[in-house]
Backbone as JSON, one array per atom type, in Angstrom:
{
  "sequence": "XXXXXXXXXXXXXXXXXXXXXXXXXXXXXXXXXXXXXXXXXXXXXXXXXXXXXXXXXXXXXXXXXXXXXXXXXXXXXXXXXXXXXXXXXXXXXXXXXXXXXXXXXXXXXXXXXXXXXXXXXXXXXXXXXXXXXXXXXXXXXXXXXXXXXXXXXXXXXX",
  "N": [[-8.81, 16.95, -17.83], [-10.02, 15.51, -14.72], [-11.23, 12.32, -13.68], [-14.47, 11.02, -13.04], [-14.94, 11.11, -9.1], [-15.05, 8.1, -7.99], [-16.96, 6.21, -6.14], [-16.92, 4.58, -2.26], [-18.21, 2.26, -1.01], [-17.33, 2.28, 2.86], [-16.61, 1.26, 6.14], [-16.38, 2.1, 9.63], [-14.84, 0.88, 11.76], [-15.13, 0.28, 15.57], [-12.9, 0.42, 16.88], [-11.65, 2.44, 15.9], [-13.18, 5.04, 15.97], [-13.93, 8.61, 16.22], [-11.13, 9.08, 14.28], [-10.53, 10.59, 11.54], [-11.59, 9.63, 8.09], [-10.0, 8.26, 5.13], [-7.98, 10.68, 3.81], [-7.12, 12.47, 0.88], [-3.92, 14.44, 0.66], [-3.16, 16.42, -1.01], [-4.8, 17.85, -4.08], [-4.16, 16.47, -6.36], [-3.12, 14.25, -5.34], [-2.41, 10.78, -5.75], [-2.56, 8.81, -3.73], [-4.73, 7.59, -0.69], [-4.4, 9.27, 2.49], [-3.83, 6.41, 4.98], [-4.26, 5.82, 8.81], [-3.25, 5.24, 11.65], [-5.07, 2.66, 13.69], [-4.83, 2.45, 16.53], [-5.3, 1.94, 20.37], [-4.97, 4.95, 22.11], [-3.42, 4.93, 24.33], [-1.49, 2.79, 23.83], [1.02, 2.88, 21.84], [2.79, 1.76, 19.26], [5.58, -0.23, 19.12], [8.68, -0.18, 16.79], [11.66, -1.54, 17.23], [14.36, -1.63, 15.07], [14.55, -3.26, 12.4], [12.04, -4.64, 13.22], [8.8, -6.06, 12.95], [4.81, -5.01, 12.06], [1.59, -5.78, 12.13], [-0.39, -3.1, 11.13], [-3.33, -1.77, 12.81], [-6.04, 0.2, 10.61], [-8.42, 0.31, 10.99], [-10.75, 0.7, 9.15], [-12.73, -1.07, 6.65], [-13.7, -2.35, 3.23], [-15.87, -2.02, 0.83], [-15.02, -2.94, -2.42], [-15.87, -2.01, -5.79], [-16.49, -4.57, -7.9], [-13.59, -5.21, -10.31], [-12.01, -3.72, -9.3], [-9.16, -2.52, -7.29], [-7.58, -2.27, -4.02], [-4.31, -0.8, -2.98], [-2.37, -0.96, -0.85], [0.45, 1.21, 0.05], [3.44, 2.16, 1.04], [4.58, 5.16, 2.52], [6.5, 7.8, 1.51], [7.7, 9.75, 3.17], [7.92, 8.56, 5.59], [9.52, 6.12, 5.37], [11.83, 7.09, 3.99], [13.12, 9.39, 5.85], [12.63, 7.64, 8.38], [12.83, 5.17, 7.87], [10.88, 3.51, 7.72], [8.42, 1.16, 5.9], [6.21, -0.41, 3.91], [6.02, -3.72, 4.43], [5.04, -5.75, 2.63], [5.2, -4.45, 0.24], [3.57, -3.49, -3.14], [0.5, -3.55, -0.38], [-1.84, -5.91, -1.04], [-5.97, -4.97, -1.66], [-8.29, -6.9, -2.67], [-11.55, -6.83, -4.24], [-13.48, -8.27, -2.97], [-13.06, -8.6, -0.26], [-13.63, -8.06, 2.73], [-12.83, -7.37, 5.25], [-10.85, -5.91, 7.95], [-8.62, -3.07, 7.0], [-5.19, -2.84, 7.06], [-1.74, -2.32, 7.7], [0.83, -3.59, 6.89], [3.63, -3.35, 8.5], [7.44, -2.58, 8.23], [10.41, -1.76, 9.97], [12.91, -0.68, 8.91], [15.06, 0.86, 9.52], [17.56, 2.49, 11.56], [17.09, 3.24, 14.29], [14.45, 2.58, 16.54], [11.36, 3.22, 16.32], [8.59, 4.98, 16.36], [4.84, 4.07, 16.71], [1.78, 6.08, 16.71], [-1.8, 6.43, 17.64], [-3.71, 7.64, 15.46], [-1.71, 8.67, 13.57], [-0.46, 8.99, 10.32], [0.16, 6.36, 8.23], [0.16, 4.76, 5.94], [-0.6, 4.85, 2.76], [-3.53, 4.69, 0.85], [-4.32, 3.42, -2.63], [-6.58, 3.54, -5.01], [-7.15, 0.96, -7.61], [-7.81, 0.19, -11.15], [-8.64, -2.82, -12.22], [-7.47, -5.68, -14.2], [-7.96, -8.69, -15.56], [-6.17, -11.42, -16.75], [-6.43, -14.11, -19.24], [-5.16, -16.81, -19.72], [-2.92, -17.66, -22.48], [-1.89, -20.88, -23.03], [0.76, -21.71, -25.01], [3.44, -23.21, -27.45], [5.7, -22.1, -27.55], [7.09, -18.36, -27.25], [6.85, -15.43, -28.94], [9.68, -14.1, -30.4], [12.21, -11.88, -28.74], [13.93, -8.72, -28.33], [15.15, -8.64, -25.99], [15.04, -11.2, -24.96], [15.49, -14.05, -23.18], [16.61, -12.72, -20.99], [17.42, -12.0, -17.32], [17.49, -10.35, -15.09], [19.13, -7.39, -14.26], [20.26, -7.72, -17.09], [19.84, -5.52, -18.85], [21.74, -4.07, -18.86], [22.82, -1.36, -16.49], [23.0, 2.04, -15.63], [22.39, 2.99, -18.53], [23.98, 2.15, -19.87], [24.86, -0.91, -22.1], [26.15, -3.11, -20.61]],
  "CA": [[-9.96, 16.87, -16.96], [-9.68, 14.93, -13.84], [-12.17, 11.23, -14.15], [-14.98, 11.76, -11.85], [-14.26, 10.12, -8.08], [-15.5, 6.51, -7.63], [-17.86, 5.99, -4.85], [-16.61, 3.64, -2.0], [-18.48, 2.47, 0.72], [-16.29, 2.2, 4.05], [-17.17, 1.28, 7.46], [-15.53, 2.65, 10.4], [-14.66, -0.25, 12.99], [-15.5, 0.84, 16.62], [-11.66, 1.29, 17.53], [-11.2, 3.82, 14.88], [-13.83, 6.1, 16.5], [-13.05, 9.55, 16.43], [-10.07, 9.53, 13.21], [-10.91, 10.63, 10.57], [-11.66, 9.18, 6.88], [-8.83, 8.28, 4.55], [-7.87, 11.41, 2.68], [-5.98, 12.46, -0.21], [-3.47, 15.46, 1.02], [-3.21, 17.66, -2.33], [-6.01, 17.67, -5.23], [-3.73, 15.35, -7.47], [-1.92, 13.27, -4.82], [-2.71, 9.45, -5.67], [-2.98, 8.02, -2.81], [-5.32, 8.48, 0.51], [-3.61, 8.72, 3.6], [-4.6, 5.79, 6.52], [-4.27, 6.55, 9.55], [-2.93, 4.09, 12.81], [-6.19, 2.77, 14.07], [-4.24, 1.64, 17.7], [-5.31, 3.31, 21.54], [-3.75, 6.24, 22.41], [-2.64, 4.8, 25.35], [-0.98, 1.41, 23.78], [1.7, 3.6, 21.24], [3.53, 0.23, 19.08], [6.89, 0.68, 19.05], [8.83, -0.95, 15.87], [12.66, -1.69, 16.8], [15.27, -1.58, 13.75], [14.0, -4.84, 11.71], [10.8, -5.37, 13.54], [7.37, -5.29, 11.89], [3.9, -4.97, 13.0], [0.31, -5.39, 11.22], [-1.28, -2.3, 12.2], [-4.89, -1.99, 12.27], [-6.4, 0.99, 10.27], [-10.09, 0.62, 11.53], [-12.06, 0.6, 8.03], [-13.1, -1.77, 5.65], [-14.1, -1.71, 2.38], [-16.45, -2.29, -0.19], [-14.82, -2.2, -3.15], [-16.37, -2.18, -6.39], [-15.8, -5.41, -8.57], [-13.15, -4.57, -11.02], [-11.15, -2.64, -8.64], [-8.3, -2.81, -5.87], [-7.28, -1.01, -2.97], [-3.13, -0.96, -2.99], [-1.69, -0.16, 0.41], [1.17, 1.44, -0.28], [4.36, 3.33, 1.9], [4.58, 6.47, 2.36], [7.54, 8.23, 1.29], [8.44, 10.49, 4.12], [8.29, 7.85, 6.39], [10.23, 5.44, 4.09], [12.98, 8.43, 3.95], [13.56, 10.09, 6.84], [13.23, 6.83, 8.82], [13.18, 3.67, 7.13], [9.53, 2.9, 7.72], [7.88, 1.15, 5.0], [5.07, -1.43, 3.85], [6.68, -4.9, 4.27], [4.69, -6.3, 1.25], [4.62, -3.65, -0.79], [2.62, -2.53, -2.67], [0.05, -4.9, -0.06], [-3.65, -5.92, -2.03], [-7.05, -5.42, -0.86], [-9.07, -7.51, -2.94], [-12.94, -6.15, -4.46], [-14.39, -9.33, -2.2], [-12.69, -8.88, 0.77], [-14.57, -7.1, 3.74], [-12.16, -7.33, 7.05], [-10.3, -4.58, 8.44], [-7.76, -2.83, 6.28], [-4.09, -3.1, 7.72], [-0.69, -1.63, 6.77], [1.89, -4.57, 7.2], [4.83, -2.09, 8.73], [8.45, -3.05, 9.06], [11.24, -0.71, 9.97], [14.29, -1.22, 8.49], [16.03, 2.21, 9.87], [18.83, 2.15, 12.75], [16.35, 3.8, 15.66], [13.6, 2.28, 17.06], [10.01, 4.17, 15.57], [6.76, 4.81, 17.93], [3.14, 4.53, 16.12], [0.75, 6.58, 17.54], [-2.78, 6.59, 17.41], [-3.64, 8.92, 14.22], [-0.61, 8.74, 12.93], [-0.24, 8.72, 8.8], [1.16, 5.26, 8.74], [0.85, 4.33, 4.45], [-1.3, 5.46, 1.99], [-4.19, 3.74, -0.33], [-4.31, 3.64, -4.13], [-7.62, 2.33, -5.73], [-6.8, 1.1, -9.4], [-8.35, -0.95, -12.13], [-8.25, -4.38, -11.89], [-6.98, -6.36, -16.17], [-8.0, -9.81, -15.43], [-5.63, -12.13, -17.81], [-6.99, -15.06, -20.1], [-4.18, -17.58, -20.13], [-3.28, -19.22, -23.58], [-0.66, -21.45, -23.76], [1.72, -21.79, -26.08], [4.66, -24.0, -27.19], [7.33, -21.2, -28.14], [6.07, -17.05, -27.3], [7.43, -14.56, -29.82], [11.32, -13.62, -29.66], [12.35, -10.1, -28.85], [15.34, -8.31, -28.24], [15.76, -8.99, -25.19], [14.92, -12.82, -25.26], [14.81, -15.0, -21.52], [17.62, -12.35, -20.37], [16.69, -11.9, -16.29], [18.01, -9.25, -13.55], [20.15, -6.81, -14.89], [20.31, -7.96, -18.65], [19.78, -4.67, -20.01], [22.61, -3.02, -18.04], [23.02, -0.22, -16.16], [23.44, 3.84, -16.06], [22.12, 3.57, -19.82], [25.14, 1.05, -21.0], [24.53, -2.46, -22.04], [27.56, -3.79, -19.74]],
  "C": [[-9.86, 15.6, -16.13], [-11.59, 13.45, -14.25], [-12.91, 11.41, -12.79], [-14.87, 10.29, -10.34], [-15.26, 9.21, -8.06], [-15.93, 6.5, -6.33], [-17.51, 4.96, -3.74], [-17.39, 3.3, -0.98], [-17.67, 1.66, 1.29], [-17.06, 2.5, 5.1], [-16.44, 1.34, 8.25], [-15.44, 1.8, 11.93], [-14.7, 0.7, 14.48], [-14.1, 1.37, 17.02], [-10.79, 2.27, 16.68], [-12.39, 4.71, 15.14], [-13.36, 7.4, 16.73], [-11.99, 10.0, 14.69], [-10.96, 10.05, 12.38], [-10.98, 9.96, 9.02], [-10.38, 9.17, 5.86], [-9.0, 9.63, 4.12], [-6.5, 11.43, 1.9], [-5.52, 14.23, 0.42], [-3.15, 16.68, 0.51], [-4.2, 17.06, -3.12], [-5.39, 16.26, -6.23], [-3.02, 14.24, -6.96], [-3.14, 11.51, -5.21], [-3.04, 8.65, -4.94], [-3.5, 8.48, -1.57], [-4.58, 8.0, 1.75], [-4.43, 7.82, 4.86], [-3.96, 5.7, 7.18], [-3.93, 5.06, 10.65], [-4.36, 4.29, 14.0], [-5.61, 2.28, 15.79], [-4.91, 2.66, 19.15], [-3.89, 4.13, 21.5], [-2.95, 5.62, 23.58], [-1.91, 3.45, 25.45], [0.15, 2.13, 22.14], [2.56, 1.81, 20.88], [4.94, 1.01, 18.58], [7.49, -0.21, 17.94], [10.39, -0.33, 16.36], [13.36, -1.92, 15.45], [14.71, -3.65, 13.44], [13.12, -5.27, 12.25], [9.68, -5.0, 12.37], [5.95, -5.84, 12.65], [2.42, -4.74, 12.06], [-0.19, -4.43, 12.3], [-2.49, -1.91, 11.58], [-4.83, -0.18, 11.62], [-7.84, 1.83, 10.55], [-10.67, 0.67, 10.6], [-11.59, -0.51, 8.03], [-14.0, -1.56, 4.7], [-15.13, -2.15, 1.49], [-16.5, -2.21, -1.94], [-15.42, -2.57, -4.19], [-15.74, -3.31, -7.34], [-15.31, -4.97, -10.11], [-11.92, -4.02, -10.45], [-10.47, -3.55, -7.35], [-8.2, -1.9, -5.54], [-5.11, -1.46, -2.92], [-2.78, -0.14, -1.58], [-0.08, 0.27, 0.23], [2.23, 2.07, 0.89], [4.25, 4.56, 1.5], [5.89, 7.24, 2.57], [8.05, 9.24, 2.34], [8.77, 9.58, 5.26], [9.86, 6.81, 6.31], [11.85, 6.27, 4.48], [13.89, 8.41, 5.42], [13.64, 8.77, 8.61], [13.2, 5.47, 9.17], [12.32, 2.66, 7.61], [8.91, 2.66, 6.51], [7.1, -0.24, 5.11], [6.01, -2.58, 3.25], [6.19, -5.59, 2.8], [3.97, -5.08, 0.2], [4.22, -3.71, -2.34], [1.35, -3.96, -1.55], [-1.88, -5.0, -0.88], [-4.66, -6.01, -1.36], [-7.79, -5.76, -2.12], [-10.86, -7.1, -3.29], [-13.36, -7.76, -3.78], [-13.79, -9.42, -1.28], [-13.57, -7.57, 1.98], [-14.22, -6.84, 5.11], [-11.77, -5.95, 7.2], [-8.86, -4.17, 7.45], [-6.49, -2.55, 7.57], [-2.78, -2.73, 6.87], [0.65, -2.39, 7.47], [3.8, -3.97, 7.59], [6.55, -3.14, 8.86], [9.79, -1.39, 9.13], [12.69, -1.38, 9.31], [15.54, 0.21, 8.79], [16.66, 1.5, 10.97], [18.23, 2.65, 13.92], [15.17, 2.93, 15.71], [12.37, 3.57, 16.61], [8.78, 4.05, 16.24], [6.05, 5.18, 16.6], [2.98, 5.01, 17.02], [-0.75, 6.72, 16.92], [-3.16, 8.15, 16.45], [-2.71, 8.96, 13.23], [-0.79, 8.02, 11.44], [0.43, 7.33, 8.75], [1.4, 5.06, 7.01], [-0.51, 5.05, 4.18], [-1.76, 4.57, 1.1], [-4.33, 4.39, -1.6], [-5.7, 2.56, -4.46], [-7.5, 2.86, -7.61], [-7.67, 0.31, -9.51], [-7.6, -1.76, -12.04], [-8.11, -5.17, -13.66], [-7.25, -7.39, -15.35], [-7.5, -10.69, -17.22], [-6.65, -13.61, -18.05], [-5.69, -15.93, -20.43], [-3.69, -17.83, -21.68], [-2.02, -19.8, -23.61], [-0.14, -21.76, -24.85], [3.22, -22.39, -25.85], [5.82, -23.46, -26.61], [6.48, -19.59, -27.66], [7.17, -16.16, -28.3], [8.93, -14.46, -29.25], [10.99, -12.06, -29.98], [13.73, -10.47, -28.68], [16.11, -8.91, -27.32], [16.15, -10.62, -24.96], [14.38, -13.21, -23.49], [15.79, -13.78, -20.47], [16.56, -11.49, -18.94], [17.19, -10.15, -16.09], [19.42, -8.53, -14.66], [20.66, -7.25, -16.46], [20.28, -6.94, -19.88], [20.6, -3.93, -19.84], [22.14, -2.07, -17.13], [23.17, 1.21, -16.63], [23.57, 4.0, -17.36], [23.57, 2.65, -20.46], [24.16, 0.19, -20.9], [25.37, -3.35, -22.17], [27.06, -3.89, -18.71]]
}
């Protein structure tokens, strides 16, 4: 049984007039798609390694407890090597500006926004707030301090 949806209020900045409201694109998809809040008649173009905050036109209200995760969106990502520069990027339950989807391209063509256009997709999770405690020594494990690649590869541990 699905947890019932969380209430958000969202306000719709004057140059997002017209789009429509994030949505989610199947019943179980995770994340809601936002949308390139830019004129139609100012299309941003993202050369190979450029990047570009692009506006979305909300903002949010989110409930304390909670984040908003701006995330990429995998077809873009894919097919041509559009994705969210700080991914995943955080919106904050006390922040109230305009939500924004920090783009860079990293494909070999040059990539046009357009006004409407699916650009990334939001995730609102629960927020764990940690309780420090220091300590001299922290338990040993298996692994121990071992960093980056320490556990191997393709299921060896070489």
């Amino acid at each position: 049984m699905s947890p019932e949806p969380l209430s958000i209020p969202i306000h719709v900045l004057d140059h997002a007039a017209g789009l429509p409201l994030p949505r989610y694109a199947t019943a179980d998809a995770a994340g809601a798609d936002l949308l390139a809040a830019i004129p139609a008649a100012e299309p941003v173009e993202l050369g190979p390694g450029e990047r570009a905050l692009v506006p979305c036109g909300i903002a949010l209200a989110l409930p304390r407890g909670y984040e908003a995760q701006v995330r990429p969106r995998s077809g873009l990502a894919f097919r041509h090597g559009v994705t969210v520069l700080n991914a995943p990027g955080t919106i904050d339950a006390d922040y109230r500006g305009e939500v924004g989807a920090m783009l860079i391209n990293l494909g070999a063509a040059a990539f046009t926004i357009e006004r409407g256009m699916r650009i990334a997709q939001l995730v609102v999770a629960p927020v764990t707030r940690a309780v420090w405690q220091p300590l001299e020594n922290l338990n040993a494990t298996e692994r121990g301090a071992g960093g980056f690649g320490s556990t191997g590869f393709s299921g060896s541990k070489t």
